[in-house]
Structures are given as structure tokens and as C-alpha cells.
VODO-932217 format. One record per residue (C-alpha): y, z, x. Coordinates in Angstrom, 3 decimals. Each point is the difference from the previous one (the first is absolute). Layout:
residues N
+----------+----------+----------+
:       yy :       zz :       xx :
+----------+----------+----------+
:        Y :        Z :        X :
...
+----------+----------+----------+
This chain:
residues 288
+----------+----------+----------+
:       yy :       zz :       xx :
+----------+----------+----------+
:  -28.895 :   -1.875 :  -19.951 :
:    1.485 :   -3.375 :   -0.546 :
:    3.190 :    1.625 :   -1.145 :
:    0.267 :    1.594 :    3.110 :
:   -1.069 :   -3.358 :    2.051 :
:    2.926 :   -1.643 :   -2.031 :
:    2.494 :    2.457 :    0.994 :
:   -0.995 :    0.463 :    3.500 :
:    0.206 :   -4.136 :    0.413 :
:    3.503 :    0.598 :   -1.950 :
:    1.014 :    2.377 :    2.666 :
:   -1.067 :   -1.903 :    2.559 :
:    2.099 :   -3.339 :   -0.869 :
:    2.792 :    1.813 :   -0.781 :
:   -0.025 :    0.935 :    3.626 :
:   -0.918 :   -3.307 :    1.364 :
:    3.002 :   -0.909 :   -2.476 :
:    2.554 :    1.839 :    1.005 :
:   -0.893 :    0.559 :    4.112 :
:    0.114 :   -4.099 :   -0.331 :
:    3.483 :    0.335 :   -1.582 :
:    1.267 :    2.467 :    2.274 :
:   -0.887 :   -2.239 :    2.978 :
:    1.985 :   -2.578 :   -1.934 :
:    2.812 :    2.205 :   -0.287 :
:   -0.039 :    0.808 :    3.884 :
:    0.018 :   -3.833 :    0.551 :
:    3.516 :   -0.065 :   -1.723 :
:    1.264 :    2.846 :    1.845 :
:   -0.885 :   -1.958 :    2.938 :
:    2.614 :   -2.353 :   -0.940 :
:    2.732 :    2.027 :   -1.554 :
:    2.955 :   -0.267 :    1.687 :
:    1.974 :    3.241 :    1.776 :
:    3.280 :    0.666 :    0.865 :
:   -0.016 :    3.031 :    2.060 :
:    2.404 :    2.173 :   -0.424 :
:   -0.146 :    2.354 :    2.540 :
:    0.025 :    3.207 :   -1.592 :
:   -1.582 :    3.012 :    1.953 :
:   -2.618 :    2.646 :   -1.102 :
:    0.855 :    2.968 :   -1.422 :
:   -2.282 :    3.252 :   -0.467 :
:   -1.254 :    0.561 :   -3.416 :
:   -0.821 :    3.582 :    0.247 :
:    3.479 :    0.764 :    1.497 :
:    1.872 :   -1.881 :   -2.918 :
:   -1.871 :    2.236 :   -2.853 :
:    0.832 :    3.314 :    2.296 :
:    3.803 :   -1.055 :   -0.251 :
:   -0.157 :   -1.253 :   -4.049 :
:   -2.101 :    2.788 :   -0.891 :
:   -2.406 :   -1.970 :   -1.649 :
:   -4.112 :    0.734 :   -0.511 :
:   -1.813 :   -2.426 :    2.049 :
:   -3.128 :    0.992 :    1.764 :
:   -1.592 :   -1.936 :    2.590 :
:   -3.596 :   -0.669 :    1.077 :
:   -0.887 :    2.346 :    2.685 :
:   -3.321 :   -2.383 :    1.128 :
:    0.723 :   -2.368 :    3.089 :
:   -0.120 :   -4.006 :   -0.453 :
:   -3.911 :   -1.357 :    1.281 :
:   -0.156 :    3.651 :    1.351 :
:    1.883 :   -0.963 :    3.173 :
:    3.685 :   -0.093 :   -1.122 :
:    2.569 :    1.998 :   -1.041 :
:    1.081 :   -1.410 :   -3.381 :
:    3.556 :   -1.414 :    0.108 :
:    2.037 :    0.679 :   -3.480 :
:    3.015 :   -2.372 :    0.869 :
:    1.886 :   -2.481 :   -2.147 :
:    2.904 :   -2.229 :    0.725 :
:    3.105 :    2.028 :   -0.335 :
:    1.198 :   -2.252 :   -3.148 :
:   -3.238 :    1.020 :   -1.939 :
:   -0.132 :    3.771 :    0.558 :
:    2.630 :    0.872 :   -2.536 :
:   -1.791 :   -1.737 :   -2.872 :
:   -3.094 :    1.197 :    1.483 :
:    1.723 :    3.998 :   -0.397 :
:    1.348 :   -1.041 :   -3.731 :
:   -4.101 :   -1.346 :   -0.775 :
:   -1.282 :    3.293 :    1.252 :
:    2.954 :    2.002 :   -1.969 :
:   -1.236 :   -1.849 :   -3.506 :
:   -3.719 :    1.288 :    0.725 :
:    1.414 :    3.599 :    0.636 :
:    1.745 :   -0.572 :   -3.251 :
:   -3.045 :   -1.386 :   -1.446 :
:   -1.877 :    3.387 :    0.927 :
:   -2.067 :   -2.481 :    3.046 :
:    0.372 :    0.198 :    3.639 :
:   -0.019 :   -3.075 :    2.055 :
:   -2.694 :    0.160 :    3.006 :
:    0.581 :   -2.370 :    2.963 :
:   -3.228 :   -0.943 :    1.098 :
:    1.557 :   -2.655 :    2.754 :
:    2.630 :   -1.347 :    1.258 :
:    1.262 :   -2.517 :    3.017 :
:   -2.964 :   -2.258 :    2.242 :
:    0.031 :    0.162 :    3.403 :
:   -2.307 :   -3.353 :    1.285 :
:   -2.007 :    2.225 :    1.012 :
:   -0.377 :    1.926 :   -2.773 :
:    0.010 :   -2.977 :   -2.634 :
:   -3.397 :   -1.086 :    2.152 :
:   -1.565 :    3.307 :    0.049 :
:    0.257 :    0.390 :   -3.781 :
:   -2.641 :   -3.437 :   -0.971 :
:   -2.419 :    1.958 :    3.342 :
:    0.007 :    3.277 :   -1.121 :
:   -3.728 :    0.933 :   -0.968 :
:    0.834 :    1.009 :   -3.446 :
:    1.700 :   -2.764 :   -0.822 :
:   -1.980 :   -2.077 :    1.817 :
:   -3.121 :    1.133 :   -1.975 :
:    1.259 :    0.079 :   -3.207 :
:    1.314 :   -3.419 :    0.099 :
:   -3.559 :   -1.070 :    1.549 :
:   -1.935 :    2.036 :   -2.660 :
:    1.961 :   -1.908 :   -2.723 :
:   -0.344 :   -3.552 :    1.480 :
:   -3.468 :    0.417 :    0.309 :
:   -0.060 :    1.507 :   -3.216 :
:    1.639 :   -3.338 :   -1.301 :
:   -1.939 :   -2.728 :    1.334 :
:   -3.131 :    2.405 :   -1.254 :
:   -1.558 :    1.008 :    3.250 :
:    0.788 :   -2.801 :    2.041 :
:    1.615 :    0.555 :    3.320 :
:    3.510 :   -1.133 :    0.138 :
:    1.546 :   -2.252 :    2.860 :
:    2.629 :    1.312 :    2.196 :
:    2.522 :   -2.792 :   -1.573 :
:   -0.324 :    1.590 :   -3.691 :
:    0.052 :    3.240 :    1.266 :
:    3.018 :   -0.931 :    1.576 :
:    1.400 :   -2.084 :   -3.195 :
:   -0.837 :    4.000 :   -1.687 :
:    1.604 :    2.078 :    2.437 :
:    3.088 :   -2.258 :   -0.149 :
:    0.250 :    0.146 :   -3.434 :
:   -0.114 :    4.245 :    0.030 :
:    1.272 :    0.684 :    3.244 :
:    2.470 :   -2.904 :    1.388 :
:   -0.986 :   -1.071 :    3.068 :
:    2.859 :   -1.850 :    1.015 :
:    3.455 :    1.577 :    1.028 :
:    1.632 :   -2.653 :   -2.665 :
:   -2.090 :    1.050 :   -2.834 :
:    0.087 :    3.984 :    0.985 :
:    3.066 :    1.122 :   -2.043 :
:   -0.844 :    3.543 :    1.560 :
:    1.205 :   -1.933 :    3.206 :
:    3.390 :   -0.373 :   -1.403 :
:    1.088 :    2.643 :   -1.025 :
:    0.223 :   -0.181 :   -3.463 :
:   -3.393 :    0.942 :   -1.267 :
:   -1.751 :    3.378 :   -0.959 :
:   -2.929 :    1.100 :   -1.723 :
:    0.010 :    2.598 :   -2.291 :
:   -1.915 :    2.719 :   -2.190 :
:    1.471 :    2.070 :   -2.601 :
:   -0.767 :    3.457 :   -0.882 :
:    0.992 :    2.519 :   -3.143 :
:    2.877 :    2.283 :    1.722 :
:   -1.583 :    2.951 :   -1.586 :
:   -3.014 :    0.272 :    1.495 :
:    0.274 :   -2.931 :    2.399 :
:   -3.452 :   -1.841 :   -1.445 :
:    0.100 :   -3.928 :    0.591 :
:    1.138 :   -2.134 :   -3.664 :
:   -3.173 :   -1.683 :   -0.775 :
:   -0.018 :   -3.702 :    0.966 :
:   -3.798 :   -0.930 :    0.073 :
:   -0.528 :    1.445 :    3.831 :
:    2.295 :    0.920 :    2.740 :
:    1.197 :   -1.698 :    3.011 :
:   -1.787 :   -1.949 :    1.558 :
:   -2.390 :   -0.812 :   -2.758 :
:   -1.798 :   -3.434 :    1.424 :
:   -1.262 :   -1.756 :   -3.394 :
:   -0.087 :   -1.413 :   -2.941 :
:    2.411 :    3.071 :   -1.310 :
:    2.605 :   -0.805 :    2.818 :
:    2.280 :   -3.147 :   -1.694 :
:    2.949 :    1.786 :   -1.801 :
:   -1.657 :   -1.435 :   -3.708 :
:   -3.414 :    0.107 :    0.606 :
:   -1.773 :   -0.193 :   -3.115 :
:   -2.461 :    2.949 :    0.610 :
:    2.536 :    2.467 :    0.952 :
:    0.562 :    2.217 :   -2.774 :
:    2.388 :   -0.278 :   -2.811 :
:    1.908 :    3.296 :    1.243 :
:   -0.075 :   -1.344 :    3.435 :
:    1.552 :   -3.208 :   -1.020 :
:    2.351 :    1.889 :   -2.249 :
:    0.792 :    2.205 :    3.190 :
:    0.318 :   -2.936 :    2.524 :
:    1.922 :   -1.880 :   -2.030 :
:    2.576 :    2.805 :   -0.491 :
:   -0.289 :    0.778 :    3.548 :
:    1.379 :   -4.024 :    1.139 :
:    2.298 :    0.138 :   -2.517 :
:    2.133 :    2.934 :    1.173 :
:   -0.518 :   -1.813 :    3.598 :
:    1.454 :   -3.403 :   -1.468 :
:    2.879 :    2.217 :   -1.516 :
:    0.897 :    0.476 :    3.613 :
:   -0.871 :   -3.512 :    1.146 :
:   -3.454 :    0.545 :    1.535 :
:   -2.971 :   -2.557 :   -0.736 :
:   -3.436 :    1.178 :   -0.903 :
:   -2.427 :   -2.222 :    2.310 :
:   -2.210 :   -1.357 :   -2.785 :
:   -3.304 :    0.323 :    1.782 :
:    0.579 :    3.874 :    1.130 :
:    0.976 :    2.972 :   -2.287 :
:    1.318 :    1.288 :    2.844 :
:    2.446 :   -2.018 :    1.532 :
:    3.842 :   -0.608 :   -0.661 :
:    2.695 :   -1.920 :    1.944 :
:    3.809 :   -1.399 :   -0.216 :
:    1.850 :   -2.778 :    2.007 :
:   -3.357 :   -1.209 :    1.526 :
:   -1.619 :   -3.263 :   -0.640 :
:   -2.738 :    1.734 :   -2.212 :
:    2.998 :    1.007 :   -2.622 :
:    1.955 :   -3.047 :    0.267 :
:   -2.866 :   -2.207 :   -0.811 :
:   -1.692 :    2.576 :   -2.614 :
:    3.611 :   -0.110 :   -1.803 :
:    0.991 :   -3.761 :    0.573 :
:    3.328 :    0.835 :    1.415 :
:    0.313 :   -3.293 :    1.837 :
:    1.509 :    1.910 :    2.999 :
:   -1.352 :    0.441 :    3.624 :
:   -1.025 :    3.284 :    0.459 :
:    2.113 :    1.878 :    1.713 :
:   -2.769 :    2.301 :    2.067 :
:   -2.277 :   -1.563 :    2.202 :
:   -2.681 :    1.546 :    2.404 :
:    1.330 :    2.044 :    2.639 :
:   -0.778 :    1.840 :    3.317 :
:    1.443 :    3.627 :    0.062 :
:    0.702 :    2.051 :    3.204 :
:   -0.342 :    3.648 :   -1.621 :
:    1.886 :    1.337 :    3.203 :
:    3.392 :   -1.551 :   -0.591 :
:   -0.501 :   -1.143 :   -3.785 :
:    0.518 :   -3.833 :    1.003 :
:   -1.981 :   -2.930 :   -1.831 :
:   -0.620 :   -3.453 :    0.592 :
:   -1.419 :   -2.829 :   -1.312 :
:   -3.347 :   -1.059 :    0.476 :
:    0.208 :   -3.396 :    1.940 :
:   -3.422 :   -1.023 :   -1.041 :
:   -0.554 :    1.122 :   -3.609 :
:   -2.602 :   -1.925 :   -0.815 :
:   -2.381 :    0.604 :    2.804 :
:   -3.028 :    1.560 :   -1.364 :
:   -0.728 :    3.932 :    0.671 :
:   -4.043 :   -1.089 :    0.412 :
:   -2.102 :   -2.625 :    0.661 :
:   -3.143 :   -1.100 :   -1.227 :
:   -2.181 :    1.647 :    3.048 :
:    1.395 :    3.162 :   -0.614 :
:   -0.560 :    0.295 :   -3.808 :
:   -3.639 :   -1.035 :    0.948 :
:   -0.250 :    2.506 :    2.344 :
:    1.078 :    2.458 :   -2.463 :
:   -2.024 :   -1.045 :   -2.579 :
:   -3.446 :    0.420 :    2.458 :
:    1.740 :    3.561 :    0.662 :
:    0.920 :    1.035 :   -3.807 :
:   -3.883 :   -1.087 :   -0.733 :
:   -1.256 :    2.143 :    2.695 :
:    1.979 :    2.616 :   -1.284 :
:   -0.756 :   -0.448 :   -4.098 :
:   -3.855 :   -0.314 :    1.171 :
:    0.232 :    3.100 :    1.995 :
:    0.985 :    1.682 :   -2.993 :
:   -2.840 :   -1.067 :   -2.154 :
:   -2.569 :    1.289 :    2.316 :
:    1.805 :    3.381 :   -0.445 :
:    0.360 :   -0.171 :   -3.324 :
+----------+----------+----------+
């Protein structure tokens, strides 16, 4: 027993550690500076039918509402096809799992009821039992979601998440969970992944560097180039060159977002939410 109190407390300020750090991280990319460069979007799943290259892409919608958008600036897609042709040479297949932020979509992603939840269950889980206030559960969901445009590289452009699966048999590379996982597992060098999963994430970023796209150090999951998140990760020294954008899907135009800053919620509604996720987590107790 008091090995497993010891490495339940070391799980739990690991978390505590790196969802603190994270926030940190976001308070940089606040700052960075961005150059915009104007680039449009250009359709991921159109540019692997024309290279002939095996990507799949998540079939699920975004916070069950939206359509999933798997667009990158047009100077990233062809070292995005020449990363997915080095898995298929690798024997993996790359897996989109998500792709360009609407606002609206960025927003819906912290409110969705599964993330929501799971992001509840592990704050409460980390100040052991008590109930959190709206302004750390806000400081959390920042730090795993982005809720900012500035601090959303999804929102530029120039971000995706990924999975990776064996091209044989199309079963997902072991990384210590799949997307989303929402704990102490989730920062790329977690110390209780497990050795093959490090060994397997670790290969995984480095083909992605090869090609010039970051690994996010708090998400297995999440890779980007040209963005603030990369340029900062890398010290480069130089603005980033994609900013948060608006995107009019009917005639492919983008344009900056005037007020990047402005936060996505406020303190009401992530208390709102958080009486609604407990109704919800409680409901599901009684029926268990």
C-alpha cells in the first residue's frame, strides 16, 4: 500500500508539474511575435490522393458537432506528404486525427462533455477530492486545449494531431494511450509511459522534425511548423510566420484574427460547465 500511495502522489505532481508548465508555455506564446504570411489552406486529403501517399484520416467529427477540417498552409503540405511517405517507408501509416480551428470550433473542443469530464475527473483527482475553482479549471483547459486564438496553433494553420498505425494491419503504434488521452500519460516523455512507447514516440517526432515539424512537449499527439509553438520550442529567434486565422471554406480566403488574444471563455461559463459536467459524472454513478 504505501508503494502505491507513493506512486499515485508521484503521478499526481507530475501532473500538477507539467499542466503548471504548460500554462507557462502558453504565457510565452502569448507573446511570441507573428509575421503573417498569408498563405491559404490547402486540403490534406486531396494532396495524398494526387502524391499517392497512405494517409488515413479520422472519420469521428470535432466535439461531435463539426466536420473535421484536415488543412495546412500550402508551404507545409509538401513536407507534410514527404513525413507521411517516410512512415509508408517505415511500414506505418500516418492518421490525421485534426486539423485547422474554426473559433468556433477551437471553443467547442475545452466544452465538449468528454473532454470536459475527463479534464474535471483529473483535477479533482489532483487536488484529492476537492472541488476545483473555475479559474484552475480554466488555467487546465488552457494548458490541454488552448483557449485563446493566439495560443491555438490549430487556428493557424500549421498544426495537426496525429496517430500512427502498422500499414499491415492498420493497428495504432503503441504510445501509452491514444488520442486524446487526458493524464498523467499525455506529455510526450512522461515517465510512466512505457519504455516501447517512449521508444515509439520518440521515433515517431523524429521523422516529423526530419521534415521540420515540432512535437508539442505536453501532447503525444500534436506537431506543428512555422507557428509560434515551433519557433519558440526550437529557439529560432524568428517571428513566426503563421498566425491565427479566420477561413471562409466557400471561396478558400483567410484572414487574420484582429483580436488574437481575446479569450474563447470566460470564467461564468467554465463554472457553468463545471455544475453541468458534475451533474453529468454524478448521474453516472447512480447508474453505475
Amino acid at each position: 500500500m504505501p508503494a502505491q500511495r507513493d506512486n499515485e502522489k508521484a503521478r499526481r505532481d507530475y501532473w500538477t508539474k507539467q499542466m503548471e508548465s504548460a500554462y507557462g508555455f502558453m504565457d510565452k506564446i502569448l507573446e511570441y511575435p507573428v509575421e503573417e504570411c498569408g498563405e491559404s489552406l490547402v486540403s490534406l486529403p486531396q494532396s495524398v490522393r494526387e502524391e499517392g501517399v497512405a494517409v488515413q484520416f479520422s472519420q469521428t467529427r470535432l466535439a461531435e458537432n463539426h466536420e473535421r477540417l484536415f488543412c495546412l498552409r500550402r508551404g507545409l503540405v509538401e513536407d507534410f506528404i514527404t513525413a507521411s511517405r517516410e512512415m509508408n517507408d517505415r511500414g506505418w501509416t500516418l492518421r490525421v486525427e485534426d486539423g485547422f480551428r474554426s473559433r468556433v470550433m477551437q471553443k467547442d473542443v475545452a466544452l465538449h462533455e468528454s473532454v470536459f469530464d475527463n479534464t474535471l475527473k483529473r483535477v479533482i483527482w489532483e487536488t484529492n477530492g476537492k472541488m476545483p475553482e473555475p479559474k484552475l479549471m480554466l488555467r487546465r483547459l488552457t494548458a490541454l486545449c488552448a483557449t485563446r486564438p493566439k495560443i491555438g496553433t490549430h487556428m493557424s494553420g500549421s498544426a495537426i494531431d496525429i496517430s500512427v498505425l502498422r500499414t499491415d494491419d492498420l493497428s495504432e503504434i503503441e504510445r501509452s494511450g491514444s488520442y486524446l488521452e487526458l493524464s498523467e500519460l499525455t506529455p510526450m516523455a512522461s515517465p510512466f509511459a512505457s519504455a516501447h512507447a517512449i521508444l515509439n514516440r520518440t521515433e515517431i517526432s523524429e521523422i516529423m522534425q526530419r521534415h521540420g515539424f515540432i512535437a508539442y512537449p505536453y501532447e503525444f499527439w500534436h506537431y506543428s511548423k512555422g507557428d509560434a509553438y515551433a519557433e519558440h520550442i526550437t529557439d529560432s529567434g524568428k517571428p513566426a510566420r503563421y498566425g491565427p486565422v479566420d477561413f471562409d471554406i466557400a471561396n478558400g480566403n483567410i484572414t487574420p484574427i484582429s483580436n488574437p488574444k481575446a479569450p474563447l471563455h470566460s470564467l461564468e461559463d467554465i463554472e457553468k460547465h463545471i455544475e453541468l459536467s458534475l451533474n453529468r459524472l454524478n448521474a453516472n454513478r447512480q447508474e453505475d
